[in-house]
C-alpha positions in Angstrom: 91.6 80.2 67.8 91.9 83.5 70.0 94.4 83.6 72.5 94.1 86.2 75.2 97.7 87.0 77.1 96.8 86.5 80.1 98.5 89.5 82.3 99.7 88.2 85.6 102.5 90.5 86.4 99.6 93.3 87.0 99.4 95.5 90.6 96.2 97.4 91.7 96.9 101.0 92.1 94.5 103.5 93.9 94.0 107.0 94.1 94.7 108.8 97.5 94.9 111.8 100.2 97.2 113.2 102.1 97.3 116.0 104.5 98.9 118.8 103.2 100.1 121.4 105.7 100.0 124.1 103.6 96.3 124.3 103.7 95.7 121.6 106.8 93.3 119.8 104.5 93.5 116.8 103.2 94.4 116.7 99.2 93.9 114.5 96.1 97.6 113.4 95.3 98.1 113.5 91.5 98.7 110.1 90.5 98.5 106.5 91.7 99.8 104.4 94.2 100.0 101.1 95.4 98.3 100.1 98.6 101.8 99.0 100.2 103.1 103.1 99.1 100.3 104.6 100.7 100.9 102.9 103.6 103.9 104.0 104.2 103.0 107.6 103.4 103.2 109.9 106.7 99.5 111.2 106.9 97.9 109.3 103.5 94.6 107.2 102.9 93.3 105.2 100.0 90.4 105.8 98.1 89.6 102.2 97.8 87.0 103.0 94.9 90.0 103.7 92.8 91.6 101.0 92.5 92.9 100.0 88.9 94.8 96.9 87.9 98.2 98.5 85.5 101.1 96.5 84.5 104.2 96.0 87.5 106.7 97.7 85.3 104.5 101.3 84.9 105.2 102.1 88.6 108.3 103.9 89.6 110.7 103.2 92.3 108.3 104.4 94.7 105.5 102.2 94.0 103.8 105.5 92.5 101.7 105.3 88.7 101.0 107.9 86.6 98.9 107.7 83.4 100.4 109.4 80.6 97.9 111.4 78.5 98.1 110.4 74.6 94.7 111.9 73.6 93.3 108.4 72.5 92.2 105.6 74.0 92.7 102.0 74.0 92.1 100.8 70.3 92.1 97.4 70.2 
């Protein structure tokens, strides 16, 4: 019988701009956020297109995800 974990302690993260004054454009932040982070980012937008489901415990304190590069992909 195969048993799939079911993961319900997940939280959808999206990629998203913000305004940097340095060049008055609008920038591609480097990692992840939840919606509820962007939010409450002065001067930030979602890209809704982005979103990806990750486990609640990956984010930091500031509701931000980064990926960590390991140079392989998922094997199972």
């Amino acid at each position: 019988m195969n048993i799939r974990k079911h993961h319900t302690d997940t939280v959808t993260v999206f990629g998203f701009r913000t305004f940097d004054p340095a060049t008055c454009e609008m920038q591609v932040a480097p990692y992840k956020a939840t919606r509820e982070a962007v939010a409450a980012m002065r001067l930030a937008e979602p890209l809704v297109a982005t979103g990806e489901d990750v486990p609640r415990d990956a984010l930091d304190d500031r509701g931000r995800y980064r990926r960590v590069a390991t140079g392989w992909g998922a094997l199972a």
